[in-house]
C-alpha positions in Angstrom: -139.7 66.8 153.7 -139.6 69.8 151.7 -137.9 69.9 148.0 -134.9 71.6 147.7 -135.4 72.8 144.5 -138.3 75.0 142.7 -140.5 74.6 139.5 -138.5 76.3 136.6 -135.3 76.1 138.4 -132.5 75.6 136.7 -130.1 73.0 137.7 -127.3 70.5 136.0 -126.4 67.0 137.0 -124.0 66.3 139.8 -122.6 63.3 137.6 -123.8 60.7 135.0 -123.2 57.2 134.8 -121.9 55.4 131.9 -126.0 55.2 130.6 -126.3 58.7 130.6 -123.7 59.2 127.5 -126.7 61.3 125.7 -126.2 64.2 128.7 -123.5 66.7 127.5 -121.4 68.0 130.7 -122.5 70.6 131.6 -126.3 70.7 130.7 -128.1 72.6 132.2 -132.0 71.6 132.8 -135.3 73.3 133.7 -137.2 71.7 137.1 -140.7 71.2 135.4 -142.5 68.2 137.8 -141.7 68.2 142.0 -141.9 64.3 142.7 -142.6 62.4 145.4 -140.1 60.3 147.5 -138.8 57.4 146.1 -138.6 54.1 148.7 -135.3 55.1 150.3 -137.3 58.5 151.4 -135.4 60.8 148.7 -137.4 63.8 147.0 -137.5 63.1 142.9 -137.9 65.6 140.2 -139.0 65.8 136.2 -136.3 67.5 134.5 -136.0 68.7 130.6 -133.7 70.0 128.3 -134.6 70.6 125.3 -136.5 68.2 123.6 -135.0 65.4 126.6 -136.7 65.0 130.4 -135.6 62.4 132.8 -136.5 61.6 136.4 -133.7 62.1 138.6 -133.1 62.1 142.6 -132.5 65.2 144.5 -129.4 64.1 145.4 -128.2 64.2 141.4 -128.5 67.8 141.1 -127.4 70.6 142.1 -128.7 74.6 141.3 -127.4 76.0 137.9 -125.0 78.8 137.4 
């Protein structure tokens, strides 16, 4: 399976949960690490803005602007 998005991409979150209260709507974040699949066979990605990265599922983001 091939990633849908590309190193230095910039893409926001689809939606946060109730832990993600540090993640301004909106955000926009830069695609720095391509990830494997997790165990349910979805693609992963490193993620930063700013001074912040997380790990999220391809499924969590969509492409910026």
């Amino acid at each position: 399976m091939a990633h849908k998005f590309k190193l230095r991409q910039q893409v926001r979150m689809v939606r946060t949960g109730f832990s993600d209260s540090q993640v301004n709507a909106g955000e926009t974040f830069e695609v720095i690490r391509l990830l494997p699949e997790d165990q349910t066979g979805e693609l992963s990605y490193r993620i930063r803005a700013g001074m912040a990265e997380r790990a999220v599922r391809e499924s969590e983001i969509i492409l910026a602007g």
